[in-house]
C-alpha positions as CSV (number, residue, x, y, z in Angstrom):
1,X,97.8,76.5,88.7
2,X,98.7,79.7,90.4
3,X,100.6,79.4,93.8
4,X,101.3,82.7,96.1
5,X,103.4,81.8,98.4
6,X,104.4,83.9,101.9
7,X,104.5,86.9,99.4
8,X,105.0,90.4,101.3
9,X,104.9,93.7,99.7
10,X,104.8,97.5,101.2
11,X,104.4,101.0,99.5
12,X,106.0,103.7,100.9
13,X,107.0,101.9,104.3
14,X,103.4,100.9,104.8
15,X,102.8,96.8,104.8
16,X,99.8,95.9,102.2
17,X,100.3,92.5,102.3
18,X,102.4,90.6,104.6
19,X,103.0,86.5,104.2
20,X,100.1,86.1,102.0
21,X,99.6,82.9,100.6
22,X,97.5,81.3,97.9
23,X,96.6,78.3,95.6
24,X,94.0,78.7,92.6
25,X,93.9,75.7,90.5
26,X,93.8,75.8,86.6
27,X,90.8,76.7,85.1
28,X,89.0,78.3,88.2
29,X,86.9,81.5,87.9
30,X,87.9,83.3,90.8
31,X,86.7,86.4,92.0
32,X,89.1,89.1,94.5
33,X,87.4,90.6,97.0
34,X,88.1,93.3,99.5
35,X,87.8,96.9,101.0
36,X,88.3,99.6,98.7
37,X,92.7,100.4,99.4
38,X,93.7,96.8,100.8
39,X,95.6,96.1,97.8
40,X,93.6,94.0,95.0
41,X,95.1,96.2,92.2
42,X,98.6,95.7,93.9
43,X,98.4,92.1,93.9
44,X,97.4,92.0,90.1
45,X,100.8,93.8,89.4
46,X,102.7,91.9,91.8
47,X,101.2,88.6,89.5
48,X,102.1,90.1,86.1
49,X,105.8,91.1,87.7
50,X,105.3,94.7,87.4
51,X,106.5,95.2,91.1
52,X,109.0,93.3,92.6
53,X,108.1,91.2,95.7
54,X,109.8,91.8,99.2
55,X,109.3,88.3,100.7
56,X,107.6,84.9,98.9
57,X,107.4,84.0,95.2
58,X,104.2,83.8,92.8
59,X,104.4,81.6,90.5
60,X,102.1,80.3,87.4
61,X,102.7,77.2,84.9
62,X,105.7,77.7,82.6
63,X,105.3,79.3,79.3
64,X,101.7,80.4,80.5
65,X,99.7,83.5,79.4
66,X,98.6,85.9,81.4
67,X,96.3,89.1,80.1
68,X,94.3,91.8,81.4
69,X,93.1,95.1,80.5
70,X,95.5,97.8,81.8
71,X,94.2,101.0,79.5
72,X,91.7,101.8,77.0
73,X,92.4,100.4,72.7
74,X,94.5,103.6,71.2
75,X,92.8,105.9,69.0
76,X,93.9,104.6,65.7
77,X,92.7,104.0,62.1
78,X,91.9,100.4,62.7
79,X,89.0,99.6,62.7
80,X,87.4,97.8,66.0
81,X,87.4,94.1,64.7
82,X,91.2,94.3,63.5
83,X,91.9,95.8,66.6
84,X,90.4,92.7,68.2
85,X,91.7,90.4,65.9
86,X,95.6,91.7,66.1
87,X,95.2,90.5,69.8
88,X,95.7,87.1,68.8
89,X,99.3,87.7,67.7
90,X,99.9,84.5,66.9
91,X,97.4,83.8,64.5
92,X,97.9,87.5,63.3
93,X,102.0,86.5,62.6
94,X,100.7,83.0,60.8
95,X,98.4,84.8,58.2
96,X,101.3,87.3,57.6
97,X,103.3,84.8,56.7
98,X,101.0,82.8,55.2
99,X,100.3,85.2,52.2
100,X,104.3,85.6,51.7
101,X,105.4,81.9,52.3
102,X,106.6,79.6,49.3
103,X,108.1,77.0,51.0
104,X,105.6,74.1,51.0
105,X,106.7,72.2,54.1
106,X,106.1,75.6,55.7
107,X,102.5,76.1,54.1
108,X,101.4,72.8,55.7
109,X,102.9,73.7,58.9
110,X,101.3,77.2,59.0
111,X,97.6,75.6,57.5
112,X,97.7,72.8,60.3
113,X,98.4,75.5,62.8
114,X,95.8,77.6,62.1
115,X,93.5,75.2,61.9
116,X,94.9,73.7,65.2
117,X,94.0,77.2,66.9
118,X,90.2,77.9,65.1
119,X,91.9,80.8,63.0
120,X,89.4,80.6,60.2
121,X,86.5,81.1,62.7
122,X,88.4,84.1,64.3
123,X,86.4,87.1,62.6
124,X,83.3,85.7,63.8
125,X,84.3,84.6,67.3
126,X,85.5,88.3,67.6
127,X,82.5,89.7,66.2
128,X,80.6,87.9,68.6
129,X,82.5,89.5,72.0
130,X,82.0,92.8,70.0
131,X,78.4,92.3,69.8
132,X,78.1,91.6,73.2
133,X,79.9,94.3,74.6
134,X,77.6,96.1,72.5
135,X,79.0,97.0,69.3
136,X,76.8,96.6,66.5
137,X,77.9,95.7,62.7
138,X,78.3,99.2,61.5
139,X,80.1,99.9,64.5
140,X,83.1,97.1,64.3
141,X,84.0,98.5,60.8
142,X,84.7,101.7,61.9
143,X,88.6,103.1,63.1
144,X,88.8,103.2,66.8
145,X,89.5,107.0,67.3
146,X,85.5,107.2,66.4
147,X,85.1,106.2,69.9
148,X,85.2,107.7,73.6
149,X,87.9,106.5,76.1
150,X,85.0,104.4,77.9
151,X,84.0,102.6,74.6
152,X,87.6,102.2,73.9
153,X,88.0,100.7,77.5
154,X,85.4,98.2,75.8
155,X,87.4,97.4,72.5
156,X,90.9,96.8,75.0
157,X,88.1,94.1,77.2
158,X,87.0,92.2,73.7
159,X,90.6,92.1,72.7
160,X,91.9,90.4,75.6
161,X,88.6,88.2,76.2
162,X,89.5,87.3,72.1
163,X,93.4,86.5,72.9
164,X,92.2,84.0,75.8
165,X,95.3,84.2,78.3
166,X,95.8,81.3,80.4
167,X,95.3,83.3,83.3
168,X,92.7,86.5,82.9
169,X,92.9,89.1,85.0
170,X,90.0,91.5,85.1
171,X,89.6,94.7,87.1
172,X,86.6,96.3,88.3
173,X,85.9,95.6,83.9
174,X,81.5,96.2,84.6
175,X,83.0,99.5,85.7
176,X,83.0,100.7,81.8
177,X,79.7,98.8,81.0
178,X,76.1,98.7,80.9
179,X,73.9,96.2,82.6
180,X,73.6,94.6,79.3
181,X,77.4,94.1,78.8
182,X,77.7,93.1,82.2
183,X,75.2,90.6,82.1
184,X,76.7,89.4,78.9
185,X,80.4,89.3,80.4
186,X,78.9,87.0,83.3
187,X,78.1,84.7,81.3
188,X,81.0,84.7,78.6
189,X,82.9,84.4,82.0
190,X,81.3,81.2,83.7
191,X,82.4,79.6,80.3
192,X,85.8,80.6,79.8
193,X,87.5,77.7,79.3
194,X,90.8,79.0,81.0
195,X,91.7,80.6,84.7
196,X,89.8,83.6,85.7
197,X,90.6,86.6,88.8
198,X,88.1,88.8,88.9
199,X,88.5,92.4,91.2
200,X,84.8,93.5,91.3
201,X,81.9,94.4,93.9
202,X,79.2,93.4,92.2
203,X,77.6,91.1,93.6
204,X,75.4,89.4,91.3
205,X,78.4,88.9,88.7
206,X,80.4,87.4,91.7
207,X,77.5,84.9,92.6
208,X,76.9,83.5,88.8
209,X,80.3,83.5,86.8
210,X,82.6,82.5,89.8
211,X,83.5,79.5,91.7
212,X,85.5,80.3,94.6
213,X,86.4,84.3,96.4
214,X,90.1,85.1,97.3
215,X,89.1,87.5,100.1
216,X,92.2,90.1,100.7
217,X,91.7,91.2,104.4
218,X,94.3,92.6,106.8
219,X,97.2,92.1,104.6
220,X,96.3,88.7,104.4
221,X,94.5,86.0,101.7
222,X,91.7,83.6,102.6
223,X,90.5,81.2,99.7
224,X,87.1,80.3,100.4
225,X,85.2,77.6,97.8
226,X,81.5,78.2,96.8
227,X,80.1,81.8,95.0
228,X,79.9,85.2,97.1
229,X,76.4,84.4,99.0
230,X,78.7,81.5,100.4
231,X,81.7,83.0,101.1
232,X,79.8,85.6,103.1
233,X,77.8,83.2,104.8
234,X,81.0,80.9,105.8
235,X,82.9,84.7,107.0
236,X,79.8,86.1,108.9
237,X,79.8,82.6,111.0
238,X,83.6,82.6,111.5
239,X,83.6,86.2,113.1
240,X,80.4,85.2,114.9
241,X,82.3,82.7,116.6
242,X,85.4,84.9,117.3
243,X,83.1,87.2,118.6
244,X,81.5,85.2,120.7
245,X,85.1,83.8,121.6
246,X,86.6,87.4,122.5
247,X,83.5,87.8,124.4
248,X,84.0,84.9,126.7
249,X,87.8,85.7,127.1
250,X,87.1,89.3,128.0
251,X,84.4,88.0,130.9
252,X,87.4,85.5,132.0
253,X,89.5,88.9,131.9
254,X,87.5,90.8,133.7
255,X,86.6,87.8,136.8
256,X,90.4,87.4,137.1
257,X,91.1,91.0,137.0
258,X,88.5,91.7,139.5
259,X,90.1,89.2,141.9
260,X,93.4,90.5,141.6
261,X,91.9,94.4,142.1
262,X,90.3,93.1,145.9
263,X,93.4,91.3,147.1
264,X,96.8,92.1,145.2
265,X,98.0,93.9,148.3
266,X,96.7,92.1,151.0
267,X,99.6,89.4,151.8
268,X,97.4,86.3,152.1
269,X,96.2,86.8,148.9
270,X,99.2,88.3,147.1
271,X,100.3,84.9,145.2
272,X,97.0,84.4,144.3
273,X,96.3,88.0,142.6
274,X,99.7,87.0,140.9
275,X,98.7,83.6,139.7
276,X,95.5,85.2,138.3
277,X,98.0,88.2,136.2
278,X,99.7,85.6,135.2
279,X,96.4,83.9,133.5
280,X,95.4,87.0,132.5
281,X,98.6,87.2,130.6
282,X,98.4,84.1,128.9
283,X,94.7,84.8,127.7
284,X,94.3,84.4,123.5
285,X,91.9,87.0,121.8
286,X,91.2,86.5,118.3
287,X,92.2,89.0,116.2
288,X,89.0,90.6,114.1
289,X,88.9,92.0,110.4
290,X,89.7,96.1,110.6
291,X,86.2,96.6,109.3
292,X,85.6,100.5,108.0
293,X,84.9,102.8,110.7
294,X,81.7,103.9,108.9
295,X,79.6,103.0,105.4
296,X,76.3,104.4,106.1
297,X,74.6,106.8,104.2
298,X,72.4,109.4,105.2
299,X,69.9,110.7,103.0
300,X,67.7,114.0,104.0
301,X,64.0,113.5,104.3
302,X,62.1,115.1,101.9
303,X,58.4,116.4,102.5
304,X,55.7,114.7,100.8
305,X,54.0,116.4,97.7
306,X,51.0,115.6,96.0
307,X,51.2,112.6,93.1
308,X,52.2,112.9,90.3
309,X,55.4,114.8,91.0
310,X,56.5,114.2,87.3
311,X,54.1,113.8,84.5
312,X,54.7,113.6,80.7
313,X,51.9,113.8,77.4
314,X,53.2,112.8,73.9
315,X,56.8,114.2,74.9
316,X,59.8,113.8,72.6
317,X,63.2,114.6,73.8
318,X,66.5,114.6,71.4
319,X,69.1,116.8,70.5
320,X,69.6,119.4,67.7
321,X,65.9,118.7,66.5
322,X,66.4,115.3,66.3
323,X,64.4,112.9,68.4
324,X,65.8,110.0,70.5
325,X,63.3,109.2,72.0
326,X,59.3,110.0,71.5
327,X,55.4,109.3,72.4
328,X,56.3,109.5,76.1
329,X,53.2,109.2,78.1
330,X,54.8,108.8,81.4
331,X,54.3,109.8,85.5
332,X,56.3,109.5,88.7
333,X,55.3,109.4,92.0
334,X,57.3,110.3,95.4
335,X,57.1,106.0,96.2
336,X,58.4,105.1,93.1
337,X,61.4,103.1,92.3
338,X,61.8,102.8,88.8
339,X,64.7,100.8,86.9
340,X,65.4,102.2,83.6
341,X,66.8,98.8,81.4
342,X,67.9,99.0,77.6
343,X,70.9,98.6,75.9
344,X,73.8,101.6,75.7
345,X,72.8,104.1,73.9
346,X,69.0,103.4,73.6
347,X,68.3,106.9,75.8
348,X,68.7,106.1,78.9
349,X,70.7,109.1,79.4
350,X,68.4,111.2,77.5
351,X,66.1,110.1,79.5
352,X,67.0,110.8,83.3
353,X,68.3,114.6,81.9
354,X,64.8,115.2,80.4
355,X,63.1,114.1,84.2
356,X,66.0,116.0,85.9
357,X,65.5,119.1,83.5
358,X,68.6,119.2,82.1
359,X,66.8,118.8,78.4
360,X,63.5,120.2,76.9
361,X,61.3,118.2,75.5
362,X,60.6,119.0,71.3
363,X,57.3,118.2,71.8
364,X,54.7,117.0,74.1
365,X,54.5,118.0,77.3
366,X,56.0,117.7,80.4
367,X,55.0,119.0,84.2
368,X,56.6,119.1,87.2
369,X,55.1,119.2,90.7
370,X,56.0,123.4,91.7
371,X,57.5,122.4,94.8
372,X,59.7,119.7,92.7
373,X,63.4,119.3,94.0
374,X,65.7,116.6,91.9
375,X,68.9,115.3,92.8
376,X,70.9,113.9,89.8
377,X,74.0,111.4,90.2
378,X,76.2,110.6,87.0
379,X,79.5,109.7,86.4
380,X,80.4,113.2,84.7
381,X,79.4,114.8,87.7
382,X,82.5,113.4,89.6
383,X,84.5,115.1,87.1
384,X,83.3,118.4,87.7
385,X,84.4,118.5,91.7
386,X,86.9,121.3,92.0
387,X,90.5,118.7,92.6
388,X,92.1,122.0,94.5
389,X,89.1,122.0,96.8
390,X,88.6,119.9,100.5
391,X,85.3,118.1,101.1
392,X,84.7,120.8,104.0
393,X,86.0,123.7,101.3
394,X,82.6,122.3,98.7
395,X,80.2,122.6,101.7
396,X,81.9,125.9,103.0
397,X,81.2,127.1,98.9
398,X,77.4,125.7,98.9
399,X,76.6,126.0,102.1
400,X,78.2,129.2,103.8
401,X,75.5,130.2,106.1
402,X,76.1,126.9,107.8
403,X,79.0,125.8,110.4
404,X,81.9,123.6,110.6
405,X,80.0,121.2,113.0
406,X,77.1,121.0,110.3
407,X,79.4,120.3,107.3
408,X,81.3,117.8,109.1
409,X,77.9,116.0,110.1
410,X,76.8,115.9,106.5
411,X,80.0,114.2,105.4
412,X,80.6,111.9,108.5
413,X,76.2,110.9,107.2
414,X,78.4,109.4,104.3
415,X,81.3,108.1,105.5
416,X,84.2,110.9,104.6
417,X,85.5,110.7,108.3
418,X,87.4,113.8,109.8
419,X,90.7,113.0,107.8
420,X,88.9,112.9,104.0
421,X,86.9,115.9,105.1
422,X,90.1,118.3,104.7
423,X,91.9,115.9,101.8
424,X,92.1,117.4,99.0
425,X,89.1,116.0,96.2
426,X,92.3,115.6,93.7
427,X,93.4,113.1,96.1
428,X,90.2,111.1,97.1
429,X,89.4,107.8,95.7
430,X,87.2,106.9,93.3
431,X,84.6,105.6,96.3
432,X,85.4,108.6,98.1
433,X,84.4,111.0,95.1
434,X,81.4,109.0,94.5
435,X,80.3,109.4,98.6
436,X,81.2,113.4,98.2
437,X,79.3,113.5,94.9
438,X,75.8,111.4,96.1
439,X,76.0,114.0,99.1
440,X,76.0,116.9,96.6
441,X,72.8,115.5,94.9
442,X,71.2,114.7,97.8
443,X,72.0,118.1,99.6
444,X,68.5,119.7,99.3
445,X,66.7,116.4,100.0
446,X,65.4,116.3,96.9
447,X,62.1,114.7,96.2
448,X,63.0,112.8,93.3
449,X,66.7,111.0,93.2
450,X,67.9,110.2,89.6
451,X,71.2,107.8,90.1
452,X,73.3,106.9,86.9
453,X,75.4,104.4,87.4
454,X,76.3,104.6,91.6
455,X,77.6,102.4,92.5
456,X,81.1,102.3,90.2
457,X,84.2,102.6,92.6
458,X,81.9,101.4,95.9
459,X,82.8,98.6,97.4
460,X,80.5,95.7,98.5
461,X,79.7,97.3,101.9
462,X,79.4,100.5,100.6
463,X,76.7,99.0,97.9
464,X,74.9,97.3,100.7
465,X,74.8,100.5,103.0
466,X,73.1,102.4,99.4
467,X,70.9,99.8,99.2
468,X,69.6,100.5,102.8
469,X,69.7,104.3,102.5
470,X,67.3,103.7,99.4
471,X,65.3,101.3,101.1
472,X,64.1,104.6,103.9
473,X,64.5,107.2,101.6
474,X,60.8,108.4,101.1
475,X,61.8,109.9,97.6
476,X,61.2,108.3,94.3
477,X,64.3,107.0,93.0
478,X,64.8,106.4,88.7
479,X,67.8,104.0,89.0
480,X,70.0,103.5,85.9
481,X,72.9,100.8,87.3
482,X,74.7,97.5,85.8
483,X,74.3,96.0,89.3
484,X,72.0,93.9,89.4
485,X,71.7,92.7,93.0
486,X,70.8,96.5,93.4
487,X,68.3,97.1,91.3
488,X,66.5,93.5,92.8
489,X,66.1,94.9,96.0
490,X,65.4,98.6,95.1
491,X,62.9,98.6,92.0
492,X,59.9,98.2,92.2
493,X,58.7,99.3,88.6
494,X,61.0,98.4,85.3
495,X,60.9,101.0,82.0
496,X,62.2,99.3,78.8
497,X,64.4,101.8,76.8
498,X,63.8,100.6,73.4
499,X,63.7,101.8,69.7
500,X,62.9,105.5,70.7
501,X,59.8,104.8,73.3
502,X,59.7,103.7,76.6
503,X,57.1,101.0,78.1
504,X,57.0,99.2,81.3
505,X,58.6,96.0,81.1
506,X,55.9,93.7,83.1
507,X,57.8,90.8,84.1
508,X,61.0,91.1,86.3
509,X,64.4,91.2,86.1
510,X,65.2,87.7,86.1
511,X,63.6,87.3,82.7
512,X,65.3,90.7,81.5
513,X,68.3,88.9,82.2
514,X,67.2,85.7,79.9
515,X,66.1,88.0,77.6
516,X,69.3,89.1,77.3
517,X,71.4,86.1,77.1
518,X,69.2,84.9,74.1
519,X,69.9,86.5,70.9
520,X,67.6,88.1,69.3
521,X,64.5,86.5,71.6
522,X,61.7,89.0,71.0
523,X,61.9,88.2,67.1
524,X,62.3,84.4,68.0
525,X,59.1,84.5,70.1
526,X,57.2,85.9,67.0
527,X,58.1,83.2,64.6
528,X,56.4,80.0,65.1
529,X,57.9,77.2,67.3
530,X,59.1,74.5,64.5
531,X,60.7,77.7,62.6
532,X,64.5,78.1,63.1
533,X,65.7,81.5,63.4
534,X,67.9,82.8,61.0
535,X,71.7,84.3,61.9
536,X,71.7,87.6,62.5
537,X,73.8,89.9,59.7
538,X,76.9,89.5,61.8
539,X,77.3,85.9,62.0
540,X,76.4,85.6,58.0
541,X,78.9,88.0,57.3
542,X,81.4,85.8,59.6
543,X,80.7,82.9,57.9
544,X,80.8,84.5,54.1
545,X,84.1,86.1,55.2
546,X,85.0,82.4,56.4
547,X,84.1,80.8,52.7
548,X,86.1,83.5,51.2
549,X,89.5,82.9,53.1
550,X,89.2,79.3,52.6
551,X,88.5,79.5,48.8
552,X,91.8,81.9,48.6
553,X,93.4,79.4,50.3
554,X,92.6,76.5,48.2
555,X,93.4,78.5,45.1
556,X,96.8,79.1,46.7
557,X,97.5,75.5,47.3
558,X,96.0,74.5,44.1
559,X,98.5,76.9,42.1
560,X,101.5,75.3,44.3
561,X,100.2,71.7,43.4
562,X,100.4,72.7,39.9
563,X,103.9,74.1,40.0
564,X,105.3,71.2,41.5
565,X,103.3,69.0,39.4
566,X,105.0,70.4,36.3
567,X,108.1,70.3,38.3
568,X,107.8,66.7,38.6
569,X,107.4,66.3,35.1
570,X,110.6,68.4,34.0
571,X,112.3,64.7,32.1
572,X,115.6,66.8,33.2
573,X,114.9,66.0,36.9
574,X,115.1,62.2,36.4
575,X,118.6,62.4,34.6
576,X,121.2,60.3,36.4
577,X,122.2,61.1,39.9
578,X,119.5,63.3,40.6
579,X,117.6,60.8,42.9
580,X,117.9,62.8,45.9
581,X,116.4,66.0,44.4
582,X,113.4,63.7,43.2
583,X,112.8,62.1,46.9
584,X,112.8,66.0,47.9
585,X,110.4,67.5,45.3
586,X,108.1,64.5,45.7
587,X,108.1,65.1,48.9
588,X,107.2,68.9,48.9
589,X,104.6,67.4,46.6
590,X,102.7,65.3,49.2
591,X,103.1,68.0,51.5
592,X,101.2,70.3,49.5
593,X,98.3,67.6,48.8
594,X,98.1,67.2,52.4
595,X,97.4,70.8,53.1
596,X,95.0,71.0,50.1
597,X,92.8,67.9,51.4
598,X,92.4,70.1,54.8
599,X,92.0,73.2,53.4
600,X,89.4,71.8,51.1
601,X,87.8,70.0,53.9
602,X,87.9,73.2,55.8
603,X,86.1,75.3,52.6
604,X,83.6,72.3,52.6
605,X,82.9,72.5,55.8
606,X,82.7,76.6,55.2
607,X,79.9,75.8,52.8
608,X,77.7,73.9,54.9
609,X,77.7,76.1,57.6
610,X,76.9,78.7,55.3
611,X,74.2,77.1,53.8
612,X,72.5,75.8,57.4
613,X,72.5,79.5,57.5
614,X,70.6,80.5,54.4
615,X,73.3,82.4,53.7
């Protein structure tokens, strides 16, 4: 159980959270919600100790475990599954000392450990979280500097997901992934088998692999039971009915001030008027969430062109020569919403720069409507804003025949308020950045929107308010996102990035998502019904690498058994007075047989498994 309790905490003089208190019992899946800047991060740190606690203690079983992911794996030689595996460090520190020990008393205590923790199964449970944070065979082998901060942010996720702390604390972790990871990460999640916070805003993750929302608001915590559908629900009635109670307070306020306006100096009257000042006094209003003083956005309306506005024949589109993706026979209209689904590195990418013109096609062809304007959002256009530049300084650059009053109206249409407008973009947030870059690609109401990934670093209302802004833009709109809830109520039309072409995927995104969660289900659905299907490479190679350690570990045991055996047949060692030294070797002796029967039990069981497999 984790109990918070009356906890305060300030940065820089300014109170973040103030007499907070908490309970999340063991083995919940809990997810932390709140405006972008209340202090979700904070509290994390405050949990693991890493900042000290003005008022109130926090405190969490003794001897528990508590893990997150705080930066990206390093960029070392090892590869991705002993990075993953060295997580574990106590199974990691028993197989050191397994291959050095001698002592047999020890042996048996280090084989019933590891057994005790599933250590032989290790290589394939972390293969597993690999795979489905979409690392492929070839890919686990190789040495982690091979990969970008953002895959490495990955390798850090399966590593702590493998280590399974007691209490798991995630942050914002879909942030770094696909909608394929995500999805998968939902529903490794919902079976976790220990304590869970989650800090994310995405909605659909927060309805399925959760069971209760700590809700961080005003410097205070709220636990509400139930996913987030429910605990918005249950909040949206409770400041309806302070609403509705302020309402009927300020009408009392107003009857009684109105009273004492007409007769306060008029001396028949005067204790009256001060009887009612008195009430007035003693009148409660309930105090309301500091909701944000604007989420909206505002998207320019484009005019209408004739269909198609995008049209491709046979295209291919790759780089250096080399196709990734190919046979594109593929059109856009201005009231399309299109989805692009497929795992990482299908083309996704490849394919929203070769709509938005950003890459040629190698063959084929590819028209545009003359008249065509595009907007493109992606995640490596946030790194390109100029840090020593204001909001208002970017418009003033792009738009100079325009005024102050105009650039101000087209960041207030997205919610950078007077104060962000002249903060330097260095020292915006994340949400902030993403606001000031969607502006930028929608400057020149652009006909067709292409969004990659947009909704990292927005909060929940900020999702919702993109969501509406979509829902009038009169644009088409190719969506590439891991949020699920906002590709539901955007799409309209689903591509399938797959094996270098792209189809429309005819059913919806509910059965994407089962798709998904079952391994390998297209090549299932081809085999007939009363066939089983066979492991993928992965999983044999797990359970080969299984057979092997348990065969080296038998042979281990088996040479100890037979030194000791011929130790107990040394005539020296049943002289006189030696009794003791024969209990002791004896001793040792049954302590060996008894880690050989498990280990043998253990390479047995190996086999079978194995074998099931057709391995």
């Amino acid at each position: 159980m984790l109990r918070i309790d009356d906890i305060s905490f300030s940065i820089e003089g300014r109170p973040l959270i103030e007499h907070a208190s908490a309970v999340i019992p063991e083995g919940h899946k809990v997810g932390l919600v709140g405006r972008n800047g209340t202090g979700k991060t904070t509290l994390f740190r405050l949990i693991r100790g890493e900042l000290t606690l003005e008022t109130g203690a926090i405190s969490v079983p003794k001897g528990a475990r508590i893990g997150g992911v705080a930066q990206e794996a390093p960029a070392t030689d090892e590869s991705l599954i002993d990075t993953v595996l060295a997580a574990d460090t106590e199974r990691a520190a028993l197989m050191a000392e397994n291959e050095v020990a001698t002592d047999a008393h020890r042996i048996a205590e280090i084989q019933t450990r590891l057994a005790d923790i599933d250590a032989w199964s290790a290589e394939a449970r972390a293969a597993s979280i690999l795979k489905g944070l979409g690392f492929d065979d070839a890919d686990q082998s190789r040495p982690c500097a091979d990969f970008s901060g953002g895959w490495r942010m990955r390798v850090a996720l399966a590593a702590v997901l493998f280590s399974q702390p007691d209490l798991l604390l995630l942050d914002e972790p879909t942030n770094y992934l696909d909608l394929e990871g995500a999805l998968w990460l939902e529903s490794y999640l919902a079976r976790y088998p220990h304590t869970v916070i989650i800090v994310s805003h995405d909605r659909a993750l927060l309805n399925r692999a959760v069971t209760g929302i700590l809700h961080l608001e005003d410097r205070k915590l709220s636990y509400y039971s139930g996913p987030y559908d429910t605990f918005a629900e249950t909040r949206a009635a409770r400041l309806a009915v302070a609403e509705a109670e302020n309402r009927k307070a300020e009408a009392r306020r107003a009857h009684l001030q109105s009273f004492v306006d007409r007769f306060r100096y008029k001396e028949s009257k005067a204790k009256q008027a001060q009887s009612r000042l008195k009430m007035i006094e003693r009148l409660k209003f309930v105090a309301l969430p500091q909701e944000a003083a604007l989420r909206k956005f505002s998207f320019p309306e484009p005019e209408e062109l004739s269909p198609p506005i995008v049209n491709m024949e046979g295209a291919s589109v790759g780089y250096d020569g080399r196709a990734v993706l190919s046979r594109l026979d593929l059109r856009i209209d201005q009231d399309d919403r299109i989805a692009l689904l497929g795992r990482n590195g299908e083309g996704k990418s490849t394919l929203s720069k070769l709509i938005a013109g950003e890459l040629d096609p190698l063959s084929g062809r590819i028209t545009r409507s003359s008249k065509l304007r595009i907007g493109y959002f992606a995640q490596h256009q946030m790194d390109v804003l100029r840090p020593e530049e204001t909001p208002l300084d970017t418009l003033r650059r792009l738009r100079p025949g325009e005024g102050p009053a105009k650039w101000r109206a087209r960041l207030s249409g997205f919610g950078l308020m007077a104060e962000q407008a002249e903060t330097l973009v260095a020292k915006l947030s994340g949400g902030q950045k993403a606001r000031l870059t969607l502006l930028l690609a929608t400057l020149d109401a652009p006909h067709l929107l292409i969004l990659d990934e947009p909704t990292n670093h927005l909060d929940i209302e900020s999702r919702e308010a993109l969501v509406e802004a979509l829902t009038e833009y009169s644009g088409a709109v190719v969506l590439v996102s891991h949020d699920m809830h906002l590709l539901s109520l955007v799409a309209d039309r689903l591509w399938l990035v797959k094996g270098g072409r792209v189809v429309p995927f005819e059913d919806d995104l509910d059965a994407y998502r089962k798709l998904l969660l079952t391994s390998d289900a297209p090549a299932k659905a081809e085999k007939p019904r009363d066939q089983p299907r066979k492991p993928d490479r992965s999983a044999l190679l797990a359970l080969r690498a299984e057979l092997r350690k348990c065969e080296v570990r038998v042979e281990k045991l088996e040479e100890m058994r037979g030194r000791l055996a011929e130790k107990l047949a040394d005539p020296e060692l049943y002289e006189p007075g030696r009794a003791g030294e024969i209990e002791v070797w004896q001793k040792k002796y049954a302590e060996v047989m008894e880690g050989l029967d498990r280990a043998e039990a253990l390479w047995i069981g190996a086999q079978e498994k194995l074998d099931a497999a057709g391995g």
